[in-house]
N, C-alpha and C positions, 0 to 999 in steps of 0.2 A: 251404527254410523260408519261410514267408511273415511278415513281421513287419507293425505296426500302421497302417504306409503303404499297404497293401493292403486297408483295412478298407472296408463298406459296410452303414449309413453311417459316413463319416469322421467321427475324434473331436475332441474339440476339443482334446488334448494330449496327447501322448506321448513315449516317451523311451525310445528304446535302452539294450538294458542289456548282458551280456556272457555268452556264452554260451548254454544252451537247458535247457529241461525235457523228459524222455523219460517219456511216461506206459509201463509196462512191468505184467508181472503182477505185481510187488507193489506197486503204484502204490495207494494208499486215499484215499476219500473223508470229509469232515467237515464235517458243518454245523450249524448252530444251530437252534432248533425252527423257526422263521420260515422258515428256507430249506432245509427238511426235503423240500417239494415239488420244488425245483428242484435237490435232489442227486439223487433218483430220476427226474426228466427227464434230466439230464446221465449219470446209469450206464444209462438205457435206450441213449441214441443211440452213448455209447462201445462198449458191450461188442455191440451188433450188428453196428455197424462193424469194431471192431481185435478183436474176440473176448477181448479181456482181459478178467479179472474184477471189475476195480474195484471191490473191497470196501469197506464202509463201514469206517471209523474210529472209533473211541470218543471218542479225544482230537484235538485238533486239532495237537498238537505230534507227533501219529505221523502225520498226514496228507500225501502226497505235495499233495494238492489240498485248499484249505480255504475255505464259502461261509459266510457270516455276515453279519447285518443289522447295522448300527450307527447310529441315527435319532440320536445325538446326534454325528455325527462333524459339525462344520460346516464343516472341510475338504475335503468331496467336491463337487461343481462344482454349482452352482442348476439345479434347471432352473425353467419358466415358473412365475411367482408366486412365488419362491424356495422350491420346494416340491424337496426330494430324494429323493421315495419310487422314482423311478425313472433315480436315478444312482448311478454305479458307481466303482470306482477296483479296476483287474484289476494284479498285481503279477506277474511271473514273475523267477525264476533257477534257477539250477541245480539248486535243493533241493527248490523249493517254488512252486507257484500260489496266488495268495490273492485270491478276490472279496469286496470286500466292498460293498453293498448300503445306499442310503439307508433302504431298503426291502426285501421278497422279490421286488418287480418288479424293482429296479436288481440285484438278485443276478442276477436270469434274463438281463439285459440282458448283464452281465457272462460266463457263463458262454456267450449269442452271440459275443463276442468271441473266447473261447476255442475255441469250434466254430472259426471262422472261421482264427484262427491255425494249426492244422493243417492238416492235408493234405486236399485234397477229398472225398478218399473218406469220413473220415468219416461224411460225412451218408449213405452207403449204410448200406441195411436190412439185407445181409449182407455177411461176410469178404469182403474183394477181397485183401490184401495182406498183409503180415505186415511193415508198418513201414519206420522205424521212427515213430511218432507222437509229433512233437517242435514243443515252441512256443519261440519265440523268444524270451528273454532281455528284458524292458520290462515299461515301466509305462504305463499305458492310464487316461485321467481322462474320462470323459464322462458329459452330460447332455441331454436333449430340450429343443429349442426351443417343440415344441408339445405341448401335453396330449394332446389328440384330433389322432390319427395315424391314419387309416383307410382303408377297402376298401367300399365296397358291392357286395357278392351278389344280384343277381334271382336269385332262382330262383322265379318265378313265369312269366315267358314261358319257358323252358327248366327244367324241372327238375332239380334234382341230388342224386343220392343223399347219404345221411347220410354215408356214407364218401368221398364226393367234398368234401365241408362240412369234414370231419375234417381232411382230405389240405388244402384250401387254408389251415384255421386254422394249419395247420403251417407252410406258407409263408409267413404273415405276418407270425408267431412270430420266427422266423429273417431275419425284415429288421426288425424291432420296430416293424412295424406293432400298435396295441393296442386297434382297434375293428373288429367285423366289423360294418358297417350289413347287416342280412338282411331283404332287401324278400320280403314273403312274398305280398302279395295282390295281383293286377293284374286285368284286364278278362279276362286269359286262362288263368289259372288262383287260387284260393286254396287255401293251401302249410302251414297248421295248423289243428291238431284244436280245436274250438275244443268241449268237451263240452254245453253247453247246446245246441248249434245244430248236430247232425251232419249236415244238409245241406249248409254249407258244402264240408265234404271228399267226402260220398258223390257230391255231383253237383259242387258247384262245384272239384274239385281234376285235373277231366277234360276236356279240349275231344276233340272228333270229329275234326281234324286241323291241322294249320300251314302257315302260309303262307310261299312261299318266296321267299326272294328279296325285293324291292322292289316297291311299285307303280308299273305303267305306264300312262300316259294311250293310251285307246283312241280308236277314229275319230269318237266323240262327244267327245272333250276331258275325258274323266271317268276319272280315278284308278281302278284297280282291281289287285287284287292280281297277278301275273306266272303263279302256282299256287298250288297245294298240293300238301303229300305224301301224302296218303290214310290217314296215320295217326296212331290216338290217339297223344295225350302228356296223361300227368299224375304224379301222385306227393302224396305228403306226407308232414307228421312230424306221427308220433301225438305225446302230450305229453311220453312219457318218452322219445322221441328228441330233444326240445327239451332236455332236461333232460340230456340223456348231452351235447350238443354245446356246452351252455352251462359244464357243466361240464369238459369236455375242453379250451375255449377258457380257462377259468378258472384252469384249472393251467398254462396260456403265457399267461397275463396277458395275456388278448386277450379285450373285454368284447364280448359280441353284442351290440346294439341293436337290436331289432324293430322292423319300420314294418307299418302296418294302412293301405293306401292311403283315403283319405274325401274328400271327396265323393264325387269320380271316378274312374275308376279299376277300379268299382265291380264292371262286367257279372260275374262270377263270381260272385259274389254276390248278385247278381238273379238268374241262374238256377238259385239255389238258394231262395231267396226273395223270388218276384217282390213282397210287399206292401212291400219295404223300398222300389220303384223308384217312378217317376213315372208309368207307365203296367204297374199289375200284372197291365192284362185284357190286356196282349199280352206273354205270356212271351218270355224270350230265351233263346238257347242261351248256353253260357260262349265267349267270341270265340277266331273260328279267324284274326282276322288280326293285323299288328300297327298301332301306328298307336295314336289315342285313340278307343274309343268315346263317341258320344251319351250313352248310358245314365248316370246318375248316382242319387244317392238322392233322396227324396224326404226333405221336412225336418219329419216328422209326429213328435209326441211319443214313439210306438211305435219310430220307428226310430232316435232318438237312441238313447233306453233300450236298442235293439239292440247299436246296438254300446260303450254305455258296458259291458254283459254284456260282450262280446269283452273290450273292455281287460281287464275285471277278471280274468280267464284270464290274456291274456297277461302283464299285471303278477305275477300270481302267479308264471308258467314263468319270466321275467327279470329278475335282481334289478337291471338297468340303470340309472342315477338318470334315463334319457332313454328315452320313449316316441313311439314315431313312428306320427303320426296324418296323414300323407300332405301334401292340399292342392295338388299342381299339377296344371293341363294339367283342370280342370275345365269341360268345355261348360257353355254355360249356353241352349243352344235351346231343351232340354224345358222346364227352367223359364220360360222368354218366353215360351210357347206352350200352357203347362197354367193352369187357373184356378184348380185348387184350389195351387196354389205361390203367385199370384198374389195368393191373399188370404191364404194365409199371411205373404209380406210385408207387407200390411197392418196383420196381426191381431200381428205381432211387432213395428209399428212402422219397419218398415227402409224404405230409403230405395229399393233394388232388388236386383238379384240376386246383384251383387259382394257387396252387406253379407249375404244371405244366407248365401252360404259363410263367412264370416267368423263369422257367428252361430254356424254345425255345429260348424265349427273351435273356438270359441270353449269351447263346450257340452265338445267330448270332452276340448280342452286340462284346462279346470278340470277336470274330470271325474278324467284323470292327474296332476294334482296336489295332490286328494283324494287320493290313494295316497303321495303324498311325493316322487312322482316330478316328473320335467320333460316336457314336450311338444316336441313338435321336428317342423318341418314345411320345406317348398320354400319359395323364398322369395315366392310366391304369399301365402302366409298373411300377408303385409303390408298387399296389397290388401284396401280393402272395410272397415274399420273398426279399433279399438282391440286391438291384440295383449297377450294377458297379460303382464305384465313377466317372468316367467320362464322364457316360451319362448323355445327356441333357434332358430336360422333357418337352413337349408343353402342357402346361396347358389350356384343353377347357371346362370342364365343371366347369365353375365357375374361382375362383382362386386359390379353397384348393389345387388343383394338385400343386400352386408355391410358395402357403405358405408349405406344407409339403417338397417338393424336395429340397426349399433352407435348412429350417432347418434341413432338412438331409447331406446340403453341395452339392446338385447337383445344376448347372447349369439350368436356367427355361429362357423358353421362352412363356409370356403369350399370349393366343389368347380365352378370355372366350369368350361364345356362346352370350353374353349376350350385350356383346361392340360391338364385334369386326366380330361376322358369317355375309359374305357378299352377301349371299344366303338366308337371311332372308327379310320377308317382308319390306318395307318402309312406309306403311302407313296402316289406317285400311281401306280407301276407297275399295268398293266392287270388283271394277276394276284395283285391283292390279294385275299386273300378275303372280308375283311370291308369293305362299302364305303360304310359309313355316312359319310357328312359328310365335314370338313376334316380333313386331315394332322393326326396328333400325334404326332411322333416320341418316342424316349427325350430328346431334346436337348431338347425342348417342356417334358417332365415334370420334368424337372431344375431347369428354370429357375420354374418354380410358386412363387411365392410368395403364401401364402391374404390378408397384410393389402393390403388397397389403400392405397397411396402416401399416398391425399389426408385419410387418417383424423389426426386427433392424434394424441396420445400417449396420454390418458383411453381416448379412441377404440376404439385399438387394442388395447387390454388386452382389448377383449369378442371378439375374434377367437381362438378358444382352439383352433382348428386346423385341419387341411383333409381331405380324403380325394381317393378316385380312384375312379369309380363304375362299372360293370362291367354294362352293360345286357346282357341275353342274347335280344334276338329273333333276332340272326343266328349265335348261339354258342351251337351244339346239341349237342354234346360236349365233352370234358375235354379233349380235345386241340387244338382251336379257343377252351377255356377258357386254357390253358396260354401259347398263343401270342400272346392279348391284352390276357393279364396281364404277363408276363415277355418283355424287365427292363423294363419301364416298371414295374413297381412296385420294383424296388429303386433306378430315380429317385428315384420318389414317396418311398421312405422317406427316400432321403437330405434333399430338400426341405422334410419336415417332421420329422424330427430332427438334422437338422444345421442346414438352411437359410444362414444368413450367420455365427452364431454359432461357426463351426469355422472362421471365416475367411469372406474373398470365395469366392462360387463360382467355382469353376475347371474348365470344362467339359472339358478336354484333361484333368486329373488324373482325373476323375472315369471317361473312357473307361479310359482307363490301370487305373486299378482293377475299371474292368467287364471285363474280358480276364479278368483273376485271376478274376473271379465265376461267369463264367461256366459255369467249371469244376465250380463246388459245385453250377448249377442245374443239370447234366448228371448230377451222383450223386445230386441228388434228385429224377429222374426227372424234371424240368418239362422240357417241348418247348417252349421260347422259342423266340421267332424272333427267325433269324438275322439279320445284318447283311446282308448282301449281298443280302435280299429274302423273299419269300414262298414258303411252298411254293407248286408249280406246280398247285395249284388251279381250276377253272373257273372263267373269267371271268366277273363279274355285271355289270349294269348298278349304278348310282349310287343311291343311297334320291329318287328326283324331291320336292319339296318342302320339304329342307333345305337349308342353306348349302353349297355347295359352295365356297367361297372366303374367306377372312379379313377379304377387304375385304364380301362378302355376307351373311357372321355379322352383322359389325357395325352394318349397317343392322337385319338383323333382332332384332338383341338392345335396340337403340335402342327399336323399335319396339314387342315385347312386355315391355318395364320400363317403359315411361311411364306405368303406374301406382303404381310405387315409389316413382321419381327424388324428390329432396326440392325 
């Protein structure tokens, strides 16, 4: 049996109790209308695994297992803002399981506990065993340190089916992670239907082929890609597959957040309609490499209007209170080098082409919050002029983007390159397969902490949580997705729901309970990788023009924030 010292993430309290509960066939379930959703999650994964029937309850005094919300209990542990919608307190003994829920999130939160307390198999989609499935005797009190817990998904450089979407929202679920960040548009593919504008998808959600591998400097001294694989890649989600995912995410209390990349970002989008670009008499294809294209929009009345149309789509498909309108990694050569952008600065007043982008930004922000919603961009959207006060900022290069936003009074969500990119290498072995950048091991992820040291106290309060971000130019399958997520994200969750508040971190405790885990991420089919190293995969070269070194970051993070720094 596994008890509550094997939990991830670890709680902030528990307590042995004596004896154990046997869920058996006449084991029933009870909940209350509020936690109606997470009794029919918790009888789907039972009865596929142990084949029992886990019948509902009428009463809760006939129930072998009992879930119920109680928003007036103020017994149940704070979490951030002294807010308990997503805290729990799980009871087991002999007779009886009982979650009870600040909220129907802390119930779900709760009944992870309970998965977790049994035997791994569980989480398999069919019978392996017959038993017997037994939790251990305790009482379990826990709450999140941070509101926003998250994951970001490209699937724009890589696409991934709706059931691959489904299948990760599951995994997040089950670490209580509660935000999927879902990057849908990039230079080399855009990944939603957006219905006023079906060239978006008919042309812009297809490139002609990928490029492999990293670029290498040739006998001229000039970057160029290593190949390609000669084959299309594309996909998308029509509106009602947004709508099945937002909603499948919604029943595991895991909120989507869309991002619509802007400025930059853009080429897929120009090569569906080239009038939105900077130069429309020279069409482009949607980009076959990775890397930033030139290409950006142009900042004419038409194409604001453009994609304020898109938001209003996407606002509709996401009831998110946060909208993501892009902003980093913006060229700005076309615009130095066009004249009609040239007097559009002018004719707007701006000072150049930093305030530019600032202005687009500016336009779609307000724009998302005509809708009631929030804007939320890289921490680029700093630079270049006055930020609405209710935008959020995702701080990645480093953490100046959330030391400067808070002390401006915005809202920071950190995700530095340096903790927390899940598309970075793992080891320095030759036969790594994914060989982006510097080393981030599990032990890197673990130790994440989203507020920066040097914030107050007021400060810190705007730092409302972190995530782990999940580029896909080099992760072209599920199983190359599987091995650069997992466990580094059941770090990541420990870091930002447990973080310091369940105590100091304790790196050694936390391996120790990743042994036990491991177990559950083998019955739910995730291909993590192992400890001992990489599958024996083809060696690549190194991505040339990133940091390969912690002390190489450094300089370069110095260097593209110095238009934040305060």
């Amino acid at each position: 049996m596994v008890d509550a010292d094997m939990l991830i993430p670890r709680p902030r309290l528990s307590t042995p109790g004596v004896g154990s509960f046997e869920i058996t066939p006449s084991t029933r379930i009870a909940a209350d209308a509020p936690s109606e959703p997470v009794r029919l999650y918790l009888q789907q994964t039972l009865r596929g695994s142990t084949g029992l029937p886990v019948r509902d309850a009428d009463r809760s005094e006939d129930a072998g297992i009992s879930l119920r919300v109680d928003e007036s209990d103020d017994t149940l542990l704070a979490g951030p803002g002294d807010d308990r919608a997503e805290s729990f307190r799980l009871t087991v003994d002999g007779d009886h399981v009982e979650v009870v829920g600040g909220g129907p999130a802390g119930v779900f939160y709760g009944v992870q506990a309970v998965l977790q307390l049994l035997p791994a198999d569980v989480y398999r989609k069919g019978r392996v065993g017959t038993g017997p499935w037994t939790i251990p005797a305790q009482q379990v009190e826990d709450a999140p340190a941070f509101a926003w817990r998250g994951v970001m998904l490209d699937v724009a450089r890589h696409f991934r089916t709706k059931a691959e979407v489904l299948r990760v929202i599951d995994q997040l679920a089950a670490h209580r992670v509660n935000r999927l960040h879902f990057h849908l548009t990039e230079d080399q593919g855009w990944r939603i239907e957006i219905r006023k504008y079906p060239r978006l998808t008919e042309i812009g959600s297809w490139r002609a082929e990928s490029q492999v591998g990293a670029h290498v400097e040739g006998p001229d001294g000039i970057l160029r890609p290593d190949g390609f694989d000669g084959r299309p890649h594309g996909g998308y989600y029509t509106q009602d597959d947004i709508r099945e995912i937002v909603a499948y995410a919604s029943d595991r209390f895991v909120t989507v957040v869309p991002e619509i990349e802007t400025p930059g970002h853009v080429r897929a989008a120009l090569a569906a309609y080239p009038e939105l670009g900077v130069h429309p008499e020279s069409p482009v294809d949607v980009w076959t490499e990775w890397g930033i294209a030139d290409d950006v929009l142009n900042a004419d009345d038409a194409t604001i209007s453009f994609f304020k149309d898109v938001l209003d789509e996407v606002v509709e498909l996401f009831p998110s209170a946060y909208i993501g309108i892009g902003g980093d990694e913006c060229p700005k050569v076309q615009w130095e080098t066009d004249p009609r952008t040239q007097e559009r600065i002018r004719e707007l007043g701006l000072a150049d082409e930093e305030q530019l982008q600032a202005w687009i930004i500016g336009q779609l922000a307000a724009h998302v919050e005509s809708h009631g919603r929030r804007a939320f961009g890289w921490d680029e959207i700093l630079e270049g002029g006055t930020l609405s006060p209710s935008a959020t900022v995702l701080s990645w290069r480093g953490l100046q983007g959330a030391v400067t936003a808070a002390r401006r009074g915005h809202d920071v969500i950190s995700v530095p390159d340096d903790q927390a990119y899940l598309d970075y290498r793992q080891s320095d072995l030759p036969n790594e397969p994914i060989p982006v950048s510097i080393v981030l091991t599990v032990d890197d992820v673990f130790a994440f902490d989203p507020v920066p040291t040097s914030l107050t106290e007021a400060e810190r309060a705007h730092v409302i949580g972190g995530q782990g971000n999940m580029w896909t130019e080099h992760v072209d399958t599920v199983r190359k997705l599987d091995y650069q997520l997992f466990p580094r994200v059941a770090a990541l969750a420990e870091a930002l729901w447990s973080a310091d508040v369940a105590g100091p971190r304790d790196l050694d405790d936390f391996r120790g309970r990743l042994v036990e885990h491991l177990a559950r991420l083998e019955a739910m089919g995730i291909e993590y990788r192992h400890e001992a190293g990489p599958f024996p995969w083809q060696e690549r070269p190194g991505v040339p023009g990133r940091p390969h070194s912690r002390e190489e970051r450094a300089a370069y993070i110095d260097a593209v924030t110095a238009n934040i720094a305060d």
